[in-house]
VOBA-1610 file (N, C-alpha, C; in pm, whole numbers, padded with zeros to 5 digits, always signed):
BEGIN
Unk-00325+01795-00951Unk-00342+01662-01006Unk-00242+01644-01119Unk-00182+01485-01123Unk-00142+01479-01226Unk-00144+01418-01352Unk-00101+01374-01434Unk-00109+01281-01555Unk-00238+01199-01538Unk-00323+01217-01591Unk-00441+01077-01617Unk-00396+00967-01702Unk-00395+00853-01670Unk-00394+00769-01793Unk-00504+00638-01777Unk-00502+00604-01857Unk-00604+00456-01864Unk-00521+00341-01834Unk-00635+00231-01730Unk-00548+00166-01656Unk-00412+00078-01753Unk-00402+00030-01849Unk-00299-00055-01918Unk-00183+00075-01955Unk-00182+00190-01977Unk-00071+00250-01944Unk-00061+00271-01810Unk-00106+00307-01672Unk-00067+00335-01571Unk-00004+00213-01495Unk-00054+00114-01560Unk-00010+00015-01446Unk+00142-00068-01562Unk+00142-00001-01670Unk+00311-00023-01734Unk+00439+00094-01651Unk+00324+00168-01651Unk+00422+00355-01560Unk+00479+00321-01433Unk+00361+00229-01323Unk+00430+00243-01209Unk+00446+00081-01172Unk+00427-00004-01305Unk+00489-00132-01272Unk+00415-00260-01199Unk+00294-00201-01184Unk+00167-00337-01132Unk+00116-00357-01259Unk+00046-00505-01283Unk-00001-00561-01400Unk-00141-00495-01391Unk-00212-00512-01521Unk-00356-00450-01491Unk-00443-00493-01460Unk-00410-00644-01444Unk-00527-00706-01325Unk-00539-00654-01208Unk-00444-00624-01161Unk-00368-00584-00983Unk-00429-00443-01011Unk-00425-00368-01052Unk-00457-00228-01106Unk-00616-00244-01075Unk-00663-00319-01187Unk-00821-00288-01232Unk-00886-00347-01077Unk-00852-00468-01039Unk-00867-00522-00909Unk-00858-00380-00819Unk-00772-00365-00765Unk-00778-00273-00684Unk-00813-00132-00665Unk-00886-00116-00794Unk-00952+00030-00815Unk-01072-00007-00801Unk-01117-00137-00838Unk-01266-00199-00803Unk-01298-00232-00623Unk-01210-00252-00575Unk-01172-00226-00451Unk-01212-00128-00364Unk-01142-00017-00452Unk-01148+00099-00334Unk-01009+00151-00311Unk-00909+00059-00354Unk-00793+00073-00266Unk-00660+00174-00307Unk-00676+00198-00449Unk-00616+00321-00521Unk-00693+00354-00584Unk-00655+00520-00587Unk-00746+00605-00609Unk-00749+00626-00792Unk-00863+00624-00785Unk-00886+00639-00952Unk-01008+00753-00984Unk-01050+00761-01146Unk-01161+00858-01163Unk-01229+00751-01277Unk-01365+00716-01251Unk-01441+00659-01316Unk-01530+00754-01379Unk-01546+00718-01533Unk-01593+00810-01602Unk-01688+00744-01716Unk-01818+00775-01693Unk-01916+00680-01765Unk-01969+00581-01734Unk-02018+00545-01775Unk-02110+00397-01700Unk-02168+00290-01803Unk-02141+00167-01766Unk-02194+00087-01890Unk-02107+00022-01982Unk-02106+00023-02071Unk-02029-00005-02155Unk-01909+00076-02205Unk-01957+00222-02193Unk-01851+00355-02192Unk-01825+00402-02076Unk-01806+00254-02003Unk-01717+00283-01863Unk-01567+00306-01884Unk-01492+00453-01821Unk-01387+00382-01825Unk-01321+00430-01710Unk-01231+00401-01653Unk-01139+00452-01545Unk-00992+00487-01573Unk-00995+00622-01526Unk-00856+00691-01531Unk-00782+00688-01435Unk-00633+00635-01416Unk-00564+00678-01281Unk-00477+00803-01276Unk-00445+00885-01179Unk-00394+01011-01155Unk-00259+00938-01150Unk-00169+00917-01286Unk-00025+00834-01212Unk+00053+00884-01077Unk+00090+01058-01094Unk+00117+01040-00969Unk+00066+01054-00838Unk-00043+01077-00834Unk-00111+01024-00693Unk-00081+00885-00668Unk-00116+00785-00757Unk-00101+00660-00734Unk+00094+00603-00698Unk+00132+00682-00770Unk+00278+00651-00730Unk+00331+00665-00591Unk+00236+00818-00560Unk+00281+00854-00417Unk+00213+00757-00297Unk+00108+00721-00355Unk+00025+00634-00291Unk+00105+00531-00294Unk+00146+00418-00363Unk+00207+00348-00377Unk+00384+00323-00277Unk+00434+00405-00300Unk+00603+00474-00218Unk+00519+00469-00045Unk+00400+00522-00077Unk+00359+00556+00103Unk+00337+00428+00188Unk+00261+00343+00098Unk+00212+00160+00133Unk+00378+00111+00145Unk+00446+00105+00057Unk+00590+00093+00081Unk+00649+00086+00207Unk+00618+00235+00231Unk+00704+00289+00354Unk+00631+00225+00483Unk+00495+00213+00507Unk+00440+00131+00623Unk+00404-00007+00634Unk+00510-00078+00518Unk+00573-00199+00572Unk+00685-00220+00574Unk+00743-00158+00604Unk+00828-00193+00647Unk+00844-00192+00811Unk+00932-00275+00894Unk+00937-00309+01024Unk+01042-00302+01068Unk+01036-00271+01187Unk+01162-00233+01270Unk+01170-00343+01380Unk+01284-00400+01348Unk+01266-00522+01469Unk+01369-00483+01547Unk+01344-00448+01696Unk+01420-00422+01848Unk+01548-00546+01848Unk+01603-00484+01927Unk+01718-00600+01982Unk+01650-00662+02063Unk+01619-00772+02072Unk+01664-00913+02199Unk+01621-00849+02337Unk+01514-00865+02427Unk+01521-00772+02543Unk+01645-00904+02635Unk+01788-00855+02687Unk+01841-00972+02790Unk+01795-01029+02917Unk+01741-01197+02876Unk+01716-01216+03030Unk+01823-01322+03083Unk+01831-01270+03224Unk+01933-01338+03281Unk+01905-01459+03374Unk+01887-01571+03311Unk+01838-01694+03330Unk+01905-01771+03482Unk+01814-01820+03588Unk+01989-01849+03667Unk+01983-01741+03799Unk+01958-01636+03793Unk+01953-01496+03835Unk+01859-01509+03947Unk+01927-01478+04096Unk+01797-01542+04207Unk+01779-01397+04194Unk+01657-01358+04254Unk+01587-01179+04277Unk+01508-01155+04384Unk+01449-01091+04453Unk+01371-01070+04554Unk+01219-01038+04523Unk+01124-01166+04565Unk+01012-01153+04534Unk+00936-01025+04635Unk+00878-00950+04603Unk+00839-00867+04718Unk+00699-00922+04818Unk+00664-00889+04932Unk+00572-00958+04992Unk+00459-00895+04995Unk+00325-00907+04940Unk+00201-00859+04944Unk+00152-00814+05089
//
C-alpha cells in the first residue's frame, strides 16, 4: 500500500476536484479507507492505488476504430439456390 492521504490532498495529487473524489468514493467507484463514523468520519485514499486505478479507466477508453469494411456497390454475385 501506498501514501494515505485525506480526500482534498489526494484529489490535488492526482488532479480530480474533491467533489468528483468524495462523490465517487461514496459510490463505490475508487477505492478508499473509511475510518470512523459520524461526525469523526473520515476517508483516506491510497494515492497510488487510486492513480493506478485511475491510468487503468484511462486505458479502457480508449477505442480502436477498424478501417471501412469495402463494399462494392454495382457488383452482380451469385445468389445460391436453397
Amino acid at each position: 500500500m501506498g501514501t494515505k492521504m485525506k480526500i482534498a490532498d489526494a484529489a490535488r495529487q492526482v488532479g480530480l476536484s474533491e467533489y468528483a473524489l468524495r462523490i465517487g468514493c461514496r459510490q463505490g467507484k475508487y477505492p478508499h479507507i473509511t475510518i470512523g463514523s459520524g461526525s469523526q468520519k473520515h476517508i483516506l485514499i491510497d494515492v497510488d492505488l487510486l492513480e493506478e486505478f485511475l491510468r487503468q479507466e484511462a486505458i479502457e477508453n480508449v477505442t480502436y476504430q477498424r478501417e471501412a469494411e469495402t463494399v462494392d456497390y454495382g457488383q452482380l454475385r451469385r445468389v445460391p439456390e436453397h
